[in-house]
C-alpha positions in Angstrom: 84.7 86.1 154.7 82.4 83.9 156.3 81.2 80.2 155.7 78.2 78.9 155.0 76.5 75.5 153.8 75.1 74.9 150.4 71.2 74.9 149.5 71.0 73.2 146.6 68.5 74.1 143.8 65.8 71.7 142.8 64.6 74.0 139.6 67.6 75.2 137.9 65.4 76.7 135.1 68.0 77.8 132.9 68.0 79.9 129.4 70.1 79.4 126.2 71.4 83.0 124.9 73.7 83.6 122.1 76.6 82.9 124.4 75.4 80.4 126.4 73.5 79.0 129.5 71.9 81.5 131.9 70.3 80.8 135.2 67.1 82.2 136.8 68.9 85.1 138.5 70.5 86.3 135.2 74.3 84.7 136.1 76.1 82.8 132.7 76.5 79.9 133.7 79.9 78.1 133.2 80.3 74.1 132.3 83.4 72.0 132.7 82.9 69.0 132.3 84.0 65.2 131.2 82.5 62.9 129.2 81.5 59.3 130.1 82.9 57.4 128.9 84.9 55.5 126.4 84.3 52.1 128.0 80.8 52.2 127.5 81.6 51.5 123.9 81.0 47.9 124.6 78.3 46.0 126.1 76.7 46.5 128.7 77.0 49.8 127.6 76.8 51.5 130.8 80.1 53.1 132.0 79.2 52.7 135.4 76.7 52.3 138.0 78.2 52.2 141.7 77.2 55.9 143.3 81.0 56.9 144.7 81.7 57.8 140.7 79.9 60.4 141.3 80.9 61.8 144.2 84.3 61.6 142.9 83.4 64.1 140.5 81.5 66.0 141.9 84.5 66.1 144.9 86.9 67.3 141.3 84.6 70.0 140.4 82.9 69.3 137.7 79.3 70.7 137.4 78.1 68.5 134.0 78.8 65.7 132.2 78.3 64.1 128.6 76.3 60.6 129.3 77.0 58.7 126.0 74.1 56.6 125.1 74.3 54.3 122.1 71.4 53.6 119.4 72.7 49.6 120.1 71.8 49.7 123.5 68.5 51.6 123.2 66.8 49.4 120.0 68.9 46.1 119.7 66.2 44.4 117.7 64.0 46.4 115.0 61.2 48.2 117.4 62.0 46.6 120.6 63.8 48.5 123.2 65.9 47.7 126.1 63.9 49.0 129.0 66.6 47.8 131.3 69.1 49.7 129.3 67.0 52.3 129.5 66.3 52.3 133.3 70.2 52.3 134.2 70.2 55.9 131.8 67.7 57.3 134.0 69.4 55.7 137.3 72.6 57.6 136.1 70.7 60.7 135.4 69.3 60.6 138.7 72.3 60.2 140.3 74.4 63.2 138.6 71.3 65.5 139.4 71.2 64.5 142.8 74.3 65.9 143.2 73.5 68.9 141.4 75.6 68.0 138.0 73.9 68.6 134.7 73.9 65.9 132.0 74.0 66.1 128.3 72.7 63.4 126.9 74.6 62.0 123.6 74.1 59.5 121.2 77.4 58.8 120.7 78.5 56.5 117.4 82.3 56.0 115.5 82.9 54.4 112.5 78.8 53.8 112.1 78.6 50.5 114.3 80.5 47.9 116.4 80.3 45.8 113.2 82.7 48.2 111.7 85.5 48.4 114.8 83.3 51.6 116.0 80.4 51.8 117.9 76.6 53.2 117.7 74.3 51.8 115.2 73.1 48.0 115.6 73.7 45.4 113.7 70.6 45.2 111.6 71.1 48.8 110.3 73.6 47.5 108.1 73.9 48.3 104.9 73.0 44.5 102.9 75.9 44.6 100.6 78.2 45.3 104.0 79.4 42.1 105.6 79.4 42.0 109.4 81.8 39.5 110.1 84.2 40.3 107.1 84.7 44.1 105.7 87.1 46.5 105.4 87.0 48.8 108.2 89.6 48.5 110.9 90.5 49.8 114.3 93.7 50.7 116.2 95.9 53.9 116.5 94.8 55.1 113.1 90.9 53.8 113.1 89.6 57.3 112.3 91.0 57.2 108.6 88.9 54.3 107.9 85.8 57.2 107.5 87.9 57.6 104.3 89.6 54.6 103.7 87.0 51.6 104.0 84.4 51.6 101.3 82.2 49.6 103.7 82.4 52.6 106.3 81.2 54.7 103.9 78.5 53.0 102.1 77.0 52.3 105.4 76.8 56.2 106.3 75.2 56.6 102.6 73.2 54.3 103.6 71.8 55.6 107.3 71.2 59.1 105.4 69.6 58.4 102.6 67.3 55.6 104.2 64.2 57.5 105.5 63.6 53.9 107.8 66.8 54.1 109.5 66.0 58.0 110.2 62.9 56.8 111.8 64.4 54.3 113.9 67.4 56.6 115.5 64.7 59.2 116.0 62.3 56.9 118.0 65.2 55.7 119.8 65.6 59.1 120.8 61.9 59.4 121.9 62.5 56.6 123.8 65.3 57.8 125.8 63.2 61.4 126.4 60.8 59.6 127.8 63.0 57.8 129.8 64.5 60.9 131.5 61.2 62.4 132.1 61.7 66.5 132.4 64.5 66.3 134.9 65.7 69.8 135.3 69.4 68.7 135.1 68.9 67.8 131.8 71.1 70.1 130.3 70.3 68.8 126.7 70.3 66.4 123.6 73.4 65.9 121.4 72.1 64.6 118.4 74.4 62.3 116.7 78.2 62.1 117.7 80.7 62.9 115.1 78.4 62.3 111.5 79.9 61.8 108.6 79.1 61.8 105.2 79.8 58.5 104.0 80.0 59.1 99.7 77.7 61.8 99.9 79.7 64.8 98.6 80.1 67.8 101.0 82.8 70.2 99.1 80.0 72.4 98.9 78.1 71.9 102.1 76.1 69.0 100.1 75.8 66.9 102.9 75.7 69.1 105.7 72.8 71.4 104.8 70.5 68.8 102.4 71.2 65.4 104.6 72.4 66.4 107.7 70.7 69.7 108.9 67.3 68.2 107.8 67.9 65.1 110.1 69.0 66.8 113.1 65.7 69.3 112.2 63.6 66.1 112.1 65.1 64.6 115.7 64.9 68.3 116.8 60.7 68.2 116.3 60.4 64.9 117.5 62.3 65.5 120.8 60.3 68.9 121.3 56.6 67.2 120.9 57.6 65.3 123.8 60.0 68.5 125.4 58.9 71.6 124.3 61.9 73.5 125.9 64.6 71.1 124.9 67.6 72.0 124.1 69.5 70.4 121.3 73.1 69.8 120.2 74.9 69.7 116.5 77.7 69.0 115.4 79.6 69.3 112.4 80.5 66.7 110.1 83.2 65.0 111.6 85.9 65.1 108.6 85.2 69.3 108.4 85.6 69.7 112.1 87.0 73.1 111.5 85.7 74.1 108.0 82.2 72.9 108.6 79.4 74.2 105.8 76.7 74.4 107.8 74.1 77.2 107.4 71.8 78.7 110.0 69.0 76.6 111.1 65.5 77.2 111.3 65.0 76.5 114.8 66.3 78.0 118.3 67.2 76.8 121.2 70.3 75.1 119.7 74.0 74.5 120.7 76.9 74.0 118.3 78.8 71.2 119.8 82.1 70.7 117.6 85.1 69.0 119.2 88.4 70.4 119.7 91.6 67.7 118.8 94.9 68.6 118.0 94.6 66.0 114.8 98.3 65.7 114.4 99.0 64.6 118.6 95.9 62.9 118.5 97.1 60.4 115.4 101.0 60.7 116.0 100.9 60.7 120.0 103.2 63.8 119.6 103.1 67.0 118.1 106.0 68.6 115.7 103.5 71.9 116.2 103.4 74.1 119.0 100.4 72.9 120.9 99.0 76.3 122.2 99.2 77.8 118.4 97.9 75.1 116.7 94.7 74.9 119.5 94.0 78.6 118.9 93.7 78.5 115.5 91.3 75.8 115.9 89.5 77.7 118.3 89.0 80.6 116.3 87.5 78.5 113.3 85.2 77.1 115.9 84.1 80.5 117.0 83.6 82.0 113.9 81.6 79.0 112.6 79.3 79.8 116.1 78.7 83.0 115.2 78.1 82.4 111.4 75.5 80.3 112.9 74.1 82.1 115.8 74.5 79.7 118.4 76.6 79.4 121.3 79.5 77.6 121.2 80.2 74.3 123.7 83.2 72.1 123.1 82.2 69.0 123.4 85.1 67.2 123.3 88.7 68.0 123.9 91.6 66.5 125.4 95.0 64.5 124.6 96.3 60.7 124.8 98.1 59.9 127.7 100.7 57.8 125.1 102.0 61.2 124.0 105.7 61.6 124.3 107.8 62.9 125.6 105.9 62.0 129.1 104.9 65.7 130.3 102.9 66.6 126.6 99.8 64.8 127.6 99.4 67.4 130.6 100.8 70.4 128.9 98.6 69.8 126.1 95.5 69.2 128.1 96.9 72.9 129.8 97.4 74.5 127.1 93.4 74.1 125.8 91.7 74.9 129.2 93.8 78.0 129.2 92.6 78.8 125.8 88.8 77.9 126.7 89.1 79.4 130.1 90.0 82.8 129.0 87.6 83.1 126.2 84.8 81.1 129.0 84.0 78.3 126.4 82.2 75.6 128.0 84.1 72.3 127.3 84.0 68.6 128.1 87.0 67.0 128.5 87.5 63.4 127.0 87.2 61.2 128.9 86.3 59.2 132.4 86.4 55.4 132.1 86.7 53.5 135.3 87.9 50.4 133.7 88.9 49.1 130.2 90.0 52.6 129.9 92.4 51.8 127.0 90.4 48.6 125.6 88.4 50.8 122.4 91.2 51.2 119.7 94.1 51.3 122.4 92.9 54.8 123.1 93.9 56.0 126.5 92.6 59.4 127.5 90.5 58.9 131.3 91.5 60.5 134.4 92.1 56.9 135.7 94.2 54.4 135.0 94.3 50.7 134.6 94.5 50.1 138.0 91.6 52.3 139.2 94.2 55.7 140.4 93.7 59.2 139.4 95.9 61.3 137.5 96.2 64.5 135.1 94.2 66.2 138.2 97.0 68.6 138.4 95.7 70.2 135.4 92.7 68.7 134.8 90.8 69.8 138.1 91.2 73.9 138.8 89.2 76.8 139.7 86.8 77.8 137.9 83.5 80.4 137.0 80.5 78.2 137.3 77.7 81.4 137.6 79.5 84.5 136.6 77.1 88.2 137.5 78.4 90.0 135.1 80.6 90.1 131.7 84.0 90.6 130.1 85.5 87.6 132.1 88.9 86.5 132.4 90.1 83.6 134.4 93.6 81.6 134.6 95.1 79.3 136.4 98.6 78.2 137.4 99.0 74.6 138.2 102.6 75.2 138.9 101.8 77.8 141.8 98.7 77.2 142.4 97.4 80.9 141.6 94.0 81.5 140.0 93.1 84.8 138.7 89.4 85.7 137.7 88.6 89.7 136.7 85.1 90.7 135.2 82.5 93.4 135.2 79.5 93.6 137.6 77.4 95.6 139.3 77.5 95.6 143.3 74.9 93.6 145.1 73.3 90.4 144.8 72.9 87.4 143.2 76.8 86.2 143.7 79.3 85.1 141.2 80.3 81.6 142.1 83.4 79.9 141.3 84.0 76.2 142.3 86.9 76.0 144.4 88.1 72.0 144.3 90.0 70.8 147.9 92.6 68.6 145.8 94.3 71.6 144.6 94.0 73.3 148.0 94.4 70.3 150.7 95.8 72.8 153.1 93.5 75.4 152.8 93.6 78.6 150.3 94.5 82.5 150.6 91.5 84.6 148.6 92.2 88.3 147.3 89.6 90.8 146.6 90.0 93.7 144.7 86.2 95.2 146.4 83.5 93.1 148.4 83.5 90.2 150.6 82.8 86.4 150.0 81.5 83.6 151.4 82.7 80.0 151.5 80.3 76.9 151.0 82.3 74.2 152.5 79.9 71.6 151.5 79.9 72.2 147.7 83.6 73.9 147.3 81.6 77.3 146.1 82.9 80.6 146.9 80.4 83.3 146.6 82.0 86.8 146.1 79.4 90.3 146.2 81.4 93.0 144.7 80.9 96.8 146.8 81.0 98.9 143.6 80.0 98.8 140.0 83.0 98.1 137.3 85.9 95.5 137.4 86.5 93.6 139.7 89.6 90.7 140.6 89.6 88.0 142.8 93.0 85.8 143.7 93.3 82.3 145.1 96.4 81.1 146.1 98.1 78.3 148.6 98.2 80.1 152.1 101.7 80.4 151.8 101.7 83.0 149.1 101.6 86.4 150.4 99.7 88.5 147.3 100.1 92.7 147.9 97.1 95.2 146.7 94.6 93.2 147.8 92.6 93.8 150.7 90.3 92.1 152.4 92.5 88.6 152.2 91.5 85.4 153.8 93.1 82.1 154.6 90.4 79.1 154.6 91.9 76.4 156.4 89.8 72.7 155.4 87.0 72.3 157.7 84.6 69.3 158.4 81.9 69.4 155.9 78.1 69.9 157.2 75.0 68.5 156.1 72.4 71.4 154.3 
């Protein structure tokens, strides 16, 4: 074991296969993530801008984000954009890349608009026979049934899809955002439209999804590629068939199947009569069948639990209970969300690492170990929040480039014991990467533990005690 300071890459030039993200040296690349954020549903629309956010997650682990960007922020007024709006995207961009975490970039929309207790489209794209002071939508605990419930909710979504002007409009405000970002390399991609639905617009038979939907994102999708040629894009499902989507293969590559991954009954109840870890694989397995249908990889793009469940301890067993499931099947995910204030304000929804007050929490499960460039296949990870004890076994030949799994100090403040099966590895205290090179081709285990646990069969084993980082 040895240590060793990080060189960060400036070109990560990575490649979208079947089951995800690849970098230049042929390692799969592994995303966890968070998505910011829920307070940006409200003007200014920015979730933050001061830099120590993101050095707080970068310090947690995470190696991407989901940036939400709203069509209201970008086009408040028919063709006229918000170039400061715009200018604070690209500062936030630049800031996650400088610190070498990938963004995906996504036009993020509820319940159609503001107008309508949601958030996304502006005002003006309002249906004419939908008030915007006075209408039937409505927000709180249960504001996701109003996709069914109000008729103004609806008609507004007929509306947006069947109006080839509105189409126009979101798909310049895209352009306007790509040419915002410029071809940063960190870019990790474009997620269409958060959440659609399908307003009246029948979808029994995939109606809506493959006739009004598909053909949009396609249309977006062209757009974004005359001004990125190797962009890649995001879709999701429609958002009332989460998990018995219609959609059909596209005619396009380079594409992502983003779904989200709620338990709907904790989500709307704030408990759950169901076992959580049954209930989250099923869902899972609808989602990976639905990827495959498709050929795309999948990428959760949302996931996580309200910190009002009860009793107290369900909010972190739940949020457990999916990374476990996404871990050992190595799902990329996002977890939901990271507000730094006002984190309850949209719909009394209360789901960020921090709380009122500005303090961390759920970090005991939330932030762990983890893959993030794996040489090789047939990976398993897991991780014991209780013991501390992370596990990760795949395949790989002997040799270079490394696998690399993010090792965050929070779990480990007093330093960590490492197991190899074969190898050795090297420690980059600057970054929390530990690089392991396997000796021989096959399977191959590596252990992490507190330095107090003594783990037999393993040899070489290390303790890392904290160090003073270095400057590359």
């Amino acid at each position: 074991m040895r240590f060793g300071t990080a060189i960060r890459e400036t070109d990560p030039g990575l490649r979208l296969e079947l089951d995800g993200f690849y970098d230049r040296e042929g390692r799969r690349m592994c995303f966890r993530g968070v998505n910011i954020a829920g307070n940006a549903k409200f003007p200014p629309f920015i979730p933050f801008q001061e830099s120590c956010w993101w050095d707080l997650l970068a310090s947690w682990g995470f190696n991407m984000v989901r940036l939400t960007i709203f069509w209201e922020a970008i086009e408040p007024e028919p063709d006229t954009y918000d170039l400061c709006y715009l200018a604070k995207v690209l500062e936030m961009v630049d800031q996650a890349s400088q610190r070498g975490i990938y963004i995906l970039l996504d036009m993020h929309q509820d319940l159609y608009s503001r107008t309508l207790c949601g958030d996304g489209a502006p005002a003006w794209a309002m249906p004419k026979d939908v008030d915007t002071e006075s209408n039937d939508s409505f927000g709180g605990q249960f504001w996701g049934a109003a996709y069914i419930l109000s008729r103004d909710v609806r008609a507004s979504f007929t509306h947006f899809f069947n109006s080839a002007d509105l189409k126009e409009h979101y798909k310049n405000a895209w352009l306007e955002v790509v040419k915002s970002v410029g071809d940063n390399p960190f870019i990790l991609g474009y997620d269409i439209m958060n959440e659609p639905s399908c307003g009246n617009i029948p979808n029994d038979c995939g109606q809506f999804e493959n006739r009004f939907l598909k053909s949009f994102y396609q249309e977006v999708i062209s757009a974004i590629r005359e001004l990125q040629p190797s962009a890649v894009c995001f879709v999701e499902p429609h958002v009332l068939d989460m998990y018995t989507s219609k959609l059909t293969p596209f005619q396009a590559d380079r594409l992502v199947y983003a779904p989200h991954l709620y338990n709907p009954l904790s989500i709307t109840l704030r408990f759950n009569p169901i076992p959580e870890d049954l209930l989250f694989q099923a869902l899972l397995a609808r989602h990976q069948e639905k990827a495959r249908a498709l050929r795309m990889p999948l990428f959760i793009g949302e996931f996580g639990a309200p910190w009002t469940m009860q009793p107290f301890y369900a909010r972190d067993m739940a949020v457990n209970n999916a990374l476990e499931n996404l871990e050992e099947n190595l799902i990329d995910c996002v977890y939901w969300d990271f507000s730094v204030k006002d984190v309850d304000a949209w719909n009394g929804e209360d789901f960020s690492l921090l709380d009122r007050e500005g303090r961390a929490r759920g970090l005991k499960v939330n932030v762990r170990p983890s893959i993030t460039r794996l040489r090789g296949c047939c990976a398993f990870q897991h991780f014991d929040p209780a013991t501390k004890k992370y596990t990760a076994r795949f395949k790989s030949e002997p040799g270079n480039p490394p696998t690399v799994i993010r090792i965050p100090k929070l779990q480990y403040p007093d330093g960590f014991r490492v197991c190899l099966s074969d190898g050795w590895a090297e420690f980059l205290e600057d970054t929390g990467e530990l690089l392991f090179y396997p000796s021989w081709e096959g399977r191959h285990q590596i252990l992490v533990t507190t330095p107090a646990n003594e783990l037999a069969g393993y040899s070489p084993a290390f303790v890392l005690k904290p160090v003073p980082s270095r400057s590359p």
